[in-house]
C-alpha positions as CSV (number, residue, x, y, z in Angstrom):
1,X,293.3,-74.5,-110.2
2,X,294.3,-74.5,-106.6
3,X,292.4,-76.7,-104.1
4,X,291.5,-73.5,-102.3
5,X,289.7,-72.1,-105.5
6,X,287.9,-75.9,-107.0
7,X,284.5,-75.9,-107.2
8,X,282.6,-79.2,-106.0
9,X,281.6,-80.1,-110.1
10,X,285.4,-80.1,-110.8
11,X,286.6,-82.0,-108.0
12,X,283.9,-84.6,-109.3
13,X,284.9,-84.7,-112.3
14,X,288.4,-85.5,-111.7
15,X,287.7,-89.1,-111.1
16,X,284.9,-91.6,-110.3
17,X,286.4,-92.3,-107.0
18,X,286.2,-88.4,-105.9
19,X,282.3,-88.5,-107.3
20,X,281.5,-91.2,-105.1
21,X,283.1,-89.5,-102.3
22,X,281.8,-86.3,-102.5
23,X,278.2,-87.9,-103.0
24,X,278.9,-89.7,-99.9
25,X,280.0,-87.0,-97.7
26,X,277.2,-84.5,-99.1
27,X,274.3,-87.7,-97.7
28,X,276.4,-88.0,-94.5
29,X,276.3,-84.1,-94.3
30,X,272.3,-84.2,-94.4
31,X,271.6,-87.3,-92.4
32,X,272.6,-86.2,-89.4
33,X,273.3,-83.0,-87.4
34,X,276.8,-83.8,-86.8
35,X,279.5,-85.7,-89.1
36,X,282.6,-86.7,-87.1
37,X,286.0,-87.5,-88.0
38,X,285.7,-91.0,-86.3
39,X,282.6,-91.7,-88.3
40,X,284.8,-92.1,-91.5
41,X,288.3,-90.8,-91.1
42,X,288.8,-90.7,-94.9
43,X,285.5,-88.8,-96.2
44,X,286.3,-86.4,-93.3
45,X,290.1,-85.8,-94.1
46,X,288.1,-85.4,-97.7
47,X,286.3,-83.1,-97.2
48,X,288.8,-81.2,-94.6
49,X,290.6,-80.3,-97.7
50,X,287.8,-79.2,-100.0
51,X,285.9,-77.4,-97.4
52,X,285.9,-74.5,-99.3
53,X,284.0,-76.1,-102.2
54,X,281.4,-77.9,-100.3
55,X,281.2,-75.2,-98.0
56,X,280.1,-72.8,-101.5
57,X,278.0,-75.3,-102.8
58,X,275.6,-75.7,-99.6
59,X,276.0,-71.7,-99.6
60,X,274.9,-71.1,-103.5
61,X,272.3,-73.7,-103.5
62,X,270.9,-73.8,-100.1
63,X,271.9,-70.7,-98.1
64,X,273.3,-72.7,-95.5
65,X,277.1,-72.3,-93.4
66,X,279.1,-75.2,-93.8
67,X,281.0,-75.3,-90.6
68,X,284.3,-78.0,-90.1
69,X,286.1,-77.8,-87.2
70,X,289.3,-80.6,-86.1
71,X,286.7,-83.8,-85.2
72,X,283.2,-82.3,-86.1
73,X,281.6,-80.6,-89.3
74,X,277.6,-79.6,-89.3
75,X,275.5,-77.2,-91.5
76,X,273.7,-74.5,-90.1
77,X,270.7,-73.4,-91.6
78,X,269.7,-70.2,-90.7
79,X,266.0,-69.8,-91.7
80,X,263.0,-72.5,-92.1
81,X,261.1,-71.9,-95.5
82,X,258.1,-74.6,-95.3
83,X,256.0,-72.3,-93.2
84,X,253.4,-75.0,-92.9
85,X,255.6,-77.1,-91.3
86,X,255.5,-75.6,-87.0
87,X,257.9,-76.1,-85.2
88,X,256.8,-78.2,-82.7
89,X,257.0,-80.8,-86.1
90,X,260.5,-80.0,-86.8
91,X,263.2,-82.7,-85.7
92,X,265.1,-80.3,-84.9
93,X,267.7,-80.1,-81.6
94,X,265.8,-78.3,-79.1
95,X,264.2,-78.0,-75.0
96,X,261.4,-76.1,-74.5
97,X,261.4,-76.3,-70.5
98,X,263.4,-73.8,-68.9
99,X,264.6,-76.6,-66.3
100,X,265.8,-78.7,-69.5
101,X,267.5,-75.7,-71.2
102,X,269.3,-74.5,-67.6
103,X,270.3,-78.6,-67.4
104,X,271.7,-78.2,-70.9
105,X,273.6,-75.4,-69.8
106,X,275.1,-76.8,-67.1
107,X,276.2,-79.4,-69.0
108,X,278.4,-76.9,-71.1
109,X,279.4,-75.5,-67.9
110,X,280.8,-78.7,-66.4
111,X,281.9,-79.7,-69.7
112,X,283.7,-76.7,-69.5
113,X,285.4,-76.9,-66.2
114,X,286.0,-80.9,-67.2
115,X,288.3,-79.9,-69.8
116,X,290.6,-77.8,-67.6
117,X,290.6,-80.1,-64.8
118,X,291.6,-83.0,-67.2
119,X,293.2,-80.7,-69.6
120,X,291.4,-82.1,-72.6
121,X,292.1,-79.8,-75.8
122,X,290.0,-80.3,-78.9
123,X,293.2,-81.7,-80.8
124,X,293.6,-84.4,-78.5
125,X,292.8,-87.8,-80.1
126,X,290.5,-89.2,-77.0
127,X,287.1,-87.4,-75.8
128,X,286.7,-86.4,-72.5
129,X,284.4,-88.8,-69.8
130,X,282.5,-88.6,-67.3
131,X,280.2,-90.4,-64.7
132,X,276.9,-89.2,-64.2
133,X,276.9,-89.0,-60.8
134,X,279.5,-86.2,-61.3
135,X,277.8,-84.3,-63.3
136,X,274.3,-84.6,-61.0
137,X,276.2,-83.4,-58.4
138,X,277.5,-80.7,-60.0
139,X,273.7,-79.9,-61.5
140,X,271.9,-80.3,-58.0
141,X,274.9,-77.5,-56.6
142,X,274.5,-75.2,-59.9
143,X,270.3,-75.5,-59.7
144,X,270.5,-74.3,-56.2
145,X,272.9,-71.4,-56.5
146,X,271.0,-70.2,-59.3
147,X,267.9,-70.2,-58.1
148,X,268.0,-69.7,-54.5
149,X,264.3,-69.0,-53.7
150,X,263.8,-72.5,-54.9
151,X,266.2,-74.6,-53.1
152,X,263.2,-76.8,-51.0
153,X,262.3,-77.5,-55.1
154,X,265.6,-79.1,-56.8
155,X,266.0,-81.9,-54.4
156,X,268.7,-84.5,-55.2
157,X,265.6,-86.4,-56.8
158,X,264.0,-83.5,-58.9
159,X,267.6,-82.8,-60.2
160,X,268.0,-86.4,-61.0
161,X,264.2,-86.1,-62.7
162,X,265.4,-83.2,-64.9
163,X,268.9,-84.3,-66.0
164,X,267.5,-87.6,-67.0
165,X,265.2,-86.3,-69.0
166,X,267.1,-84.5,-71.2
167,X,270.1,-87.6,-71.7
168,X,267.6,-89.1,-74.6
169,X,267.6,-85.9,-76.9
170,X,271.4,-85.6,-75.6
171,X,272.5,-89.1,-76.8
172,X,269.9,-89.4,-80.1
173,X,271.6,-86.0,-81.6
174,X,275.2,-87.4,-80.6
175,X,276.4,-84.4,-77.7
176,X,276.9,-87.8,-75.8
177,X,277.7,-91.4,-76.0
178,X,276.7,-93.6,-72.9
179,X,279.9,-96.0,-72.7
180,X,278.8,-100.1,-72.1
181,X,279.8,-101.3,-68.7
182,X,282.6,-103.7,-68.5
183,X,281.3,-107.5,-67.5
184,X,282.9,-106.6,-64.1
185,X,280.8,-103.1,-63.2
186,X,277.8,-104.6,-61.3
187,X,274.3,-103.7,-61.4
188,X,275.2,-100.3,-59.3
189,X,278.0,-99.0,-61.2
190,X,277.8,-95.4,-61.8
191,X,277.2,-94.5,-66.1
192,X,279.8,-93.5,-67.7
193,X,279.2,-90.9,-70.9
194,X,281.3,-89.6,-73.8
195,X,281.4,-86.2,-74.4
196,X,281.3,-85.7,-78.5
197,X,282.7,-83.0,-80.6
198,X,279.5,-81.3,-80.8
199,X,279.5,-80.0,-77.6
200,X,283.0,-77.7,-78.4
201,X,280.6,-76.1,-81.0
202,X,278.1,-74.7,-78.0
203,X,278.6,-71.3,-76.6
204,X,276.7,-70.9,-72.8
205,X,276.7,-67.7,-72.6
206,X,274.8,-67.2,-75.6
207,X,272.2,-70.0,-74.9
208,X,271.7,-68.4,-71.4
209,X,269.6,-65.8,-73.0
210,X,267.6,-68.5,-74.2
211,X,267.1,-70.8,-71.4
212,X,265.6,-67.7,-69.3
213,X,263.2,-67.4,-71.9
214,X,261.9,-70.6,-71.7
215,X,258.7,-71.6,-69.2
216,X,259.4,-72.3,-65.8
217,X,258.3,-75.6,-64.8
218,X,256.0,-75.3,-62.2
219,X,256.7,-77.8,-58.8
220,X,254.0,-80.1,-60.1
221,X,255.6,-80.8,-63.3
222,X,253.5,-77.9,-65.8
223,X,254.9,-75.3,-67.0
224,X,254.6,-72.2,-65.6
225,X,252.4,-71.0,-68.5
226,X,249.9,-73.9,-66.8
227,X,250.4,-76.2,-69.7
């Protein structure tokens, strides 16, 4: 039987060493969001080339889309089933505040125009980098254009407020890694950040629809549903 057409039970049975490994990559595939090629280069080329059979497995037993790209594989499940469970208890990937959700967006957006200016393809062994204060520059202009009526609100500060809020959820599900400063940086050297895989798999446009759904923060830090 062709490697297209194996079924994960076969490939496990073909040796211990291909049990183990497809036991590991199914726990790595469920611990996290995200599974990267740097995070084990030889599960991922693994399951790279039986991505058919996990990706029917998660799909018969789970109604999930296994989804492996170059660097980055995920599952994406498209319905919650423990009703009793609300979302606001879910770890799940996700802003609320429509000041978070446009900062998110943004990111993509200069993530975006990043990539050209450093013409970084997806196939290209090193991840693109930043510094921070490029990016809260280039939030601070975007907030501003975008919302016009409001440019008295996003103040250098307030933009600084808003796109360091988000950087926890951004570096605990892995769209970032904040890069350690070299023994020579100083105190005031600027942060430099990793953009990982994850981010390739984000479409803006479609998240925009989102993000201007979400409550408006309100100047004194509610929402603008007065919570």
């Amino acid at each position: 039987m062709s490697v297209k057409e194996s079924k994960l039970e076969e490939i496990m049975s073909e040796s211990g060493q291909n049990e183990q490994k497809v036991q590991k990559i199914l726990n790595i595939l469920l611990e996290a969001p995200y599974f990267y090629r740097e995070d084990d280069l030889s599960l991922f080329l693994f399951l790279s080339k039986y991505k058919r059979a996990f990706a029917g497995f998660f799909k018969k037993f789970y109604g999930w889309e296994l989804i492996v790209e170059f660097k980055c594989a995920r599952l994406y499940k498209p319905a919650w089933y423990n009703e009793k469970v609300t979302e606001a208890n879910r770890d799940m990937f996700n802003f609320t505040k429509r000041d978070e959700c446009v900062a998110f967006l943004l990111l993509l957006e200069f993530f975006e125009r990043e990539l050209q200016e450093q013409s970084v393809s997806t196939d290209d062994k090193e991840n693109l980098r930043f510094l921070f204060g490029s990016f809260l520059g280039f939030a601070g202009d975007r907030f501003r254009e975008v919302f016009p009526a409001r440019k008295a609100y996003y103040t250098g500060e307030q933009v600084r407020r808003i796109v360091r809020s988000i950087m926890p959820t951004l570096l605990k599900y892995r769209f970032l890694r904040e890069i350690p400063r070299g023994e020579d940086d100083g105190e005031g050297g600027d942060t430099i950040y990793e953009c990982l895989p994850a981010l390739w798999l984000y479409e803006g446009e479609r998240l925009a629809a989102s993000a201007a759904a979400a409550p408006e923060e309100a100047p004194d830090g509610r929402n603008g549903e007065g919570e």
